[in-house]
C-alpha positions as CSV (number, residue, x, y, z in Angstrom):
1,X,45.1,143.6,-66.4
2,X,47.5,144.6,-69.1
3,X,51.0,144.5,-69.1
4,X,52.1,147.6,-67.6
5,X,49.8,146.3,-64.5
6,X,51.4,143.3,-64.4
7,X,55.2,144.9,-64.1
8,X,53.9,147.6,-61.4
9,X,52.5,144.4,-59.7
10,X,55.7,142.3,-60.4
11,X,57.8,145.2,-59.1
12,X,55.8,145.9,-55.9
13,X,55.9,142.1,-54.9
14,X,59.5,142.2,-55.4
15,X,60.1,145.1,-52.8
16,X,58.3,143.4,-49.9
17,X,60.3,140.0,-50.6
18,X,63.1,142.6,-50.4
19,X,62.1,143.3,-47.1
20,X,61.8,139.6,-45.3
21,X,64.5,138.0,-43.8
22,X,65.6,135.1,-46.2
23,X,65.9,131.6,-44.6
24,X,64.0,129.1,-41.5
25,X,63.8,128.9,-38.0
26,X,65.8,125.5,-36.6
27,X,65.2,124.1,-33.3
28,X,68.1,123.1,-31.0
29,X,68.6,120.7,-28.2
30,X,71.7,121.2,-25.7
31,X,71.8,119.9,-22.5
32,X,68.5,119.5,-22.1
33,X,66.9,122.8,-23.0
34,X,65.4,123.8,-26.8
35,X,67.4,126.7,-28.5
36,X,66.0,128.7,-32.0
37,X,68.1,130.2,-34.3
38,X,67.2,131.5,-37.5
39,X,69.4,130.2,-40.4
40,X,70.3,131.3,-44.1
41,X,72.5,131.1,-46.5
42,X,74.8,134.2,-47.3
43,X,77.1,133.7,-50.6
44,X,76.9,130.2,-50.0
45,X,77.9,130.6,-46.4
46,X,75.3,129.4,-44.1
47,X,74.6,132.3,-41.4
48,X,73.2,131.4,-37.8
49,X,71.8,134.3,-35.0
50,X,70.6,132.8,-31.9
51,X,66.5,134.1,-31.0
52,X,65.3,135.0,-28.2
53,X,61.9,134.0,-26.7
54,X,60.0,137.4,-27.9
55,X,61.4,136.9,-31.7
56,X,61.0,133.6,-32.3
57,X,57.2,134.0,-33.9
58,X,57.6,137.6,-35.6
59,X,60.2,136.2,-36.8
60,X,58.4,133.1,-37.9
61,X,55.7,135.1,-39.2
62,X,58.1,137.5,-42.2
63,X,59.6,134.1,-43.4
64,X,56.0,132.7,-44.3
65,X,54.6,136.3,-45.4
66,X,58.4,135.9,-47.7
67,X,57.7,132.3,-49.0
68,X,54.2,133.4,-49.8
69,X,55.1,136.0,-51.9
70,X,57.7,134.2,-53.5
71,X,54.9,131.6,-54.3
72,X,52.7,134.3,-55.9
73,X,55.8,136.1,-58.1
């Protein structure tokens, strides 16, 4: 693979990260019942959103798919 490869590769890998949502999934007990949010930091602010049932694990999915690629750049 020569260099130009490698940069088109780079590049590419780079866009999809792009793409993920940054940050984890925390789990939350109130009164009894477990709550997901997903958290990140924002300009060294750390963000919260509250998930509901259906995107908890699509959710779960991009951030692993992000720290994958992350691994690979």
């Amino acid at each position: 693979m020569d260099k130009q490869d490698q940069l088109r590769q780079i590049a590419e890998i780079t866009a999809q990260i792009g793409g993920l949502p940054k940050g984890y999934i925390s789990k939350k007990q109130i009164n009894g019942k477990v709550y997901y949010y997903h958290q990140w930091s924002q300009s060294g602010v750390k963000q919260s959103r509250y998930l509901r049932d259906g995107e908890i694990e699509p959710l779960a999915e991009q951030i692993e798919q992000r720290k994958a690629l992350q691994a690979k750049l």
